[in-house]
Structures are given as C-alpha cells and as structure tokens.
N, C-alpha and C positions, 0 to 999 in steps of 0.2 A: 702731630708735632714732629718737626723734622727733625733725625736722630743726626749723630757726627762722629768724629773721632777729635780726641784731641793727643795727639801725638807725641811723646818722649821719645827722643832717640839715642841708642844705645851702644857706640860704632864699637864692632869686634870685640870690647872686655870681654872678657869669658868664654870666647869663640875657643874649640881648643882645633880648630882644621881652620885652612885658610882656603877655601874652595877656590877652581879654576877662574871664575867669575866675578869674585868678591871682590868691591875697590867700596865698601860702605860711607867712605867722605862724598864720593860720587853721588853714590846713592840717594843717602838720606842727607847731604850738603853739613854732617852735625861732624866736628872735629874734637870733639871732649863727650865724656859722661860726664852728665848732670849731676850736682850734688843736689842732697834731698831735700836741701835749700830753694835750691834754684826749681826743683817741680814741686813744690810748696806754691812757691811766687810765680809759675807760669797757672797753676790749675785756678790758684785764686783771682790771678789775672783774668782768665777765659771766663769765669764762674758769672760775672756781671753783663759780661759779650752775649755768650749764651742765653742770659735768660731774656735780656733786654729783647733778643729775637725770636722768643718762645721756641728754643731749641733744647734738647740735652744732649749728654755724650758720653761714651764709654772712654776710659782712660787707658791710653794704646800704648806699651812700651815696647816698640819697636826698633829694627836697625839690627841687633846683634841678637845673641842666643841669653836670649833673659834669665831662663834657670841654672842656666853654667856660670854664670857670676858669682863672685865672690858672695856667700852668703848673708852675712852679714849685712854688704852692700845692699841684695836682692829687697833683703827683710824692711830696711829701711827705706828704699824706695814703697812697696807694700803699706809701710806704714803710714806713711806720706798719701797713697791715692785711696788709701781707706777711710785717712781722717777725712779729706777731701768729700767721700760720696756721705759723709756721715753730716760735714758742715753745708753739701749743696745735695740735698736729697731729693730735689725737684729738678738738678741740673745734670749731676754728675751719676748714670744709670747702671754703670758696673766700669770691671775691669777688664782688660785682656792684653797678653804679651805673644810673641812669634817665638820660638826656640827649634831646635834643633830636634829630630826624634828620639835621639843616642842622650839626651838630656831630661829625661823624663824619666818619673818611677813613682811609687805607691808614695814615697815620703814627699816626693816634691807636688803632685796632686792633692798631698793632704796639708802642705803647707799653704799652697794657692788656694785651696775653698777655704783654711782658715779666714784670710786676708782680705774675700768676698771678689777671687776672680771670676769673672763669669764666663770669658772666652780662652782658649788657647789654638793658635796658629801656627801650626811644625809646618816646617821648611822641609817637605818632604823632596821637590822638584822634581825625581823621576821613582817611579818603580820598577824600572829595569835596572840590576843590581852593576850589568855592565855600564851604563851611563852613567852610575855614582859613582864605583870606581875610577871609569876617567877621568873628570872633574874633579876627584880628589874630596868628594864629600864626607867621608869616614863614616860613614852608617850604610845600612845595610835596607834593603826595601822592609823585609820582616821588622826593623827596629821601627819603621813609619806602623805599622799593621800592631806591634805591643804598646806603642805610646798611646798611638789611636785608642785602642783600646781601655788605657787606663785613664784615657781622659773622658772617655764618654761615660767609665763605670763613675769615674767623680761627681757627675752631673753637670761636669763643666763643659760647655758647649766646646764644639769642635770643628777647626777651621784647615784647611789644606790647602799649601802652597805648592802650585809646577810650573814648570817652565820648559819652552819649547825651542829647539833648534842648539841645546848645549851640544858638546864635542862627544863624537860618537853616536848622535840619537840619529832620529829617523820617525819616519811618520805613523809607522807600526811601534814603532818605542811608545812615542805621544799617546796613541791612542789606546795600548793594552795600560799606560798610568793611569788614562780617563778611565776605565772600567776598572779598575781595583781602586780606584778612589770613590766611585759608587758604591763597591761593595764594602766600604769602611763605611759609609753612611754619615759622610763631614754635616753638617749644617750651613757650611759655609765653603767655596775654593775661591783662589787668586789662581791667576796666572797670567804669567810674567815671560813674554819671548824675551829669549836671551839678547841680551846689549854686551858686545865686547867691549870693553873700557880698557886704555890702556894702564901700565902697570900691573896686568893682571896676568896669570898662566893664558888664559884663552888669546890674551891681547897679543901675548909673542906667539904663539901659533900660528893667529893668524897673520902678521904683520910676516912669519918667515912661508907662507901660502901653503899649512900642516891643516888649517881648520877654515872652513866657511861656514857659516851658521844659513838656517833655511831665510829664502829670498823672501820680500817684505809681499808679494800678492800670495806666494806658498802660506804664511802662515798665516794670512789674512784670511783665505780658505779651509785652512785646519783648525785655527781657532773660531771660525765660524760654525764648524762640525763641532765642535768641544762642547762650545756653547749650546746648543742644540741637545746636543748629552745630557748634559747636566739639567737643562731647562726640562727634558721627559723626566728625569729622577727627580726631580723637586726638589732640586741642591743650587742655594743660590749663587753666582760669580758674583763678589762683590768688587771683582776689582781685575780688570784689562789692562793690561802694560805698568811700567814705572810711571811715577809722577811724574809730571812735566817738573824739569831742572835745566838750570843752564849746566849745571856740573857735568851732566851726563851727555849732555848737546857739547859740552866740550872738549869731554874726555872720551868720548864714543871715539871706537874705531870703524865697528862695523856692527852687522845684528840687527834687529829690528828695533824700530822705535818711533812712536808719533803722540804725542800731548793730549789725541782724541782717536786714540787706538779703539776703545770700545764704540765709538760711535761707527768708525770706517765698519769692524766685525761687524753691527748690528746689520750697518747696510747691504753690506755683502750675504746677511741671511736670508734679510726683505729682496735683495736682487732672486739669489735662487728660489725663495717662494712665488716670485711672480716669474719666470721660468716657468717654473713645472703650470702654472696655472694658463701662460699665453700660448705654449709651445704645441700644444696638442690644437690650438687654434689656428684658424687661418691668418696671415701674414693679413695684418691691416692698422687702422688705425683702434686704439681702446682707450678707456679711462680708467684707472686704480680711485679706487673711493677706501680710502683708511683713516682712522683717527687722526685729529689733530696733531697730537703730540708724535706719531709717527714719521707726518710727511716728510722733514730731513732724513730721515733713513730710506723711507721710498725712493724720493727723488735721488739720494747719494750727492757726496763732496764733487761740488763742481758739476754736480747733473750728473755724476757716471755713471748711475745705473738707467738714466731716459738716453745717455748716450748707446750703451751696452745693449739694449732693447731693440735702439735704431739698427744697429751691424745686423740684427736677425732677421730686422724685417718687419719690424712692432713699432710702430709711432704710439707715443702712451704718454696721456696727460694723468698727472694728482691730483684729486681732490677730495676736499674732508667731509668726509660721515661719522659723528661721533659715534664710539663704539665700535667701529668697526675696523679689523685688521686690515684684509685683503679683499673686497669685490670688484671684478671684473665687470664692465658694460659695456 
C-alpha cells in the first residue's frame, strides 16, 4: 500500500529566530495558520481520496516550528489529527510535525506521544556551531544531539533536516553534519540545498556579492556523496531539494534548485558507479544491463551520463535486466 503525507502548513507562528534563509510563504506557498476547523475539513476531505486509491498517510504539520506554538493552539491542532487517525484508522497511519531543536524537552515529547505522534523532524541544517551562528539559527549543534535524543527515548521516531551551501559552510562543514547525523541514528534525513529567496538576510548578501552559495553541478556532486552516506548507514533520504513551487521559482535569487533534484543526484551516483566499473577498462564500446526502473538514472537527464562516458572514451548502450544494478558486457 502506497504511504503519503498529507500536509498542514504552519508559516513562522511560533518561530521565535527568523533564520538567514527563511521566507516560509515562499516555501510552503501557505499565508495564514490553519484553524482547527479548517484541518478537520482538509483531513476529512483527503480521508475519501485516499482510500478510493488504497493509499494511507501520516498527518504532517509542517512549515514552521510546531512545538513553539502557542500551546493551546498546538493541543488543538493534536486534537484535530488524532480524532482524524481514530475516525480513518485504515487511512490516516500516525502523526508527525518538523520543529526546531531548542523547542524540544521531556514535557513536550510527552505531550506528543500523548496525542499519538509518531514522527518528529528537527530542523537541525548544520552541525557546525559556526554555520548556525551565521545564519542566525539560535541553537546550538549540542541542542540537535539533546532533542535527538529525547525523541528517540520517547519512541517517537526521528527525522533530520540539513541543508547545503548556507552562508559560511563548506564542503567539510556538509560533510562532518553527514557524520554526526549518523551518529544520532535519525530513521529518517531531508536535505535541502539552500535556495536564496529574496526578502531574506541571505537574499541581501547575496544581491550586495557578501555570499554565494555552492554552484548547482558542486552540490549535485556532494549530495550524491551524502546520499551514498546515508544509504551504507541505513538511514533513509526521504526527500532531495524543496518542492517544486512557482513561489520559490519566483522569488529565488540564487542557490540551488530543480523540481527533480533527487533524480539528477541519483543519476550522478549511477554516472560514478559505472566510472569506477568502465574506467579500468579499455576505451571501447559496452552495454550497462540494470533494472527497469533504473534506466532513466543510467542513461541521465538528456543522455548526460552516455554523453559524459563518450568525453572518456566509452560508447555505452542501456539495457534492462530485471534485478540487476549494474553489469557491464
């Protein structure tokens, strides 16, 4: 059964930092919080969608820092996505919201397993303390490493969000985050090359030429290595770049950004696997034999990895062998 999200979004209430980055209308395109009216009348809307396509879905409150909200506010949403899993128990399969790490503690994990959330996703974005700092994140790496931790003692599953190329990072920044985010042992990571959007601190920086964020084949490359990271740890990415929006296609200044970012990474993996595999060969012609469902990653957007292969010296045809990655013939 195929799982989903069904999305609430929550722009900035309760946010108490306004990070270098953050323009969340952009983001998530949402310009009001939801009254607990209106995510009554969206879950029981999707409730009939869902099932009609033997789907379920976890209830995602996203967008802003979900446990910094006014309490009150929080409970009643909670209350709202609980009657929800309890009137569609075949549809609707838990909860989960994104927050902040500095927004977390023993009370607020035991409010959420009250309520029956089953995920939480901290907006961790770097573990170099100097990279939060300049972005203006207001936490501290160690606060990523105590929430972590009190959410995994809750038994609520654990999600981690980074992001590549903010103001001040570096490719050693990226990657000592990748390895202390293994060693938190998430169930789940996001990551999110950074998009300047204007109105934001990054967007004047860059517009006065103080910041450039890394170039879009750089971090096609680095988030190809991430991925790869994470895939030995058995940690899964669920999710490569922002959503595709016209907001952020509008309001972009600069940064990285493409509507099928995880597909281009994937291909750029399949490119360096079949490297290391033709390179030690003689310059000639070959065949890749890979699964079905791979050959658009084989082949790459626009042929550019049979392009990429030609420059070396390797004419190389696709073709499908189910079950199989990579073989060379």
């Amino acid at each position: 059964m195929k799982r989903t999200n069904i999305s609430i979004f929550i722009p900035h209430i309760g946010c108490p930092h306004r990070c270098s980055f953050c323009d969340q209308k952009s983001i998530s395109g949402a310009a009001h919080a939801p009254s607990p009216q209106e995510v009554t009348e969206i879950l029981d809307g999707q409730a009939q969608h869902l099932s009609d396509r033997g789907m379920t879905a976890e209830i995602a409150f996203f967008g802003g820092s979900f446990t910094a909200i006014p309490r009150g506010y929080m409970v009643s949403l909670l209350e709202c996505a609980r009657a929800a899993v309890e009137r569609y128990p075949g549809v609707y399969s838990g909860i989960r919201c994104s927050t902040r790490p500095d927004c977390i503690s023993e009370d607020i994990t035991g409010l959420l397993k009250e309520y029956g959330m089953t995920a939480v996703e901290l907006g961790a974005q770097s573990m170099c303390d100097e990279v939060l700092s300049a972005n203006e994140r207001g936490h501290s790496a160690e606060d990523v490493r105590r929430a972590s931790r009190l959410i995994r003692e809750s038994g609520i599953s654990l999600g981690l969000q980074m992001m590549t190329g903010l103001y001040k990072d570096s490719e050693d920044a990226v990657r000592f985050t990748c390895r202390e985010f293994i060693a938190l042992k998430p169930d789940t990571v996001r990551i999110y090359p950074t998009v300047i959007l204007k109105g934001t601190r990054l967007g004047a920086l860059y517009e006065r030429g103080e910041y450039r964020s890394f170039g879009f084949e750089q971090t096609v490359d680095l988030c190809a290595e991430l991925l790869g990271e994470f895939d030995r740890a058995g940690i899964r990415v669920i999710r490569m770049g922002l959503h595709a929006s016209e907001n952020v296609e509008r309001d972009m200044l600069g940064g990285v950004y493409h509507p099928a970012f995880r597909e281009i990474v994937e291909s750029r993996m399949f490119l360096n696997d079949m490297k290391e595999r033709l390179l030690p060969l003689e310059k000639g012609s070959y065949t890749i034999f890979t699964d079905r469902r791979n050959i658009s990653k084989a082949v790459g957007q626009k042929r550019c990895n049979i392009s990429a292969m030609r420059e070396l010296g390797y004419e190389v045809s696709v073709m499908p062998l189910d079950g199989a990655y990579l073989e060379v013939r």
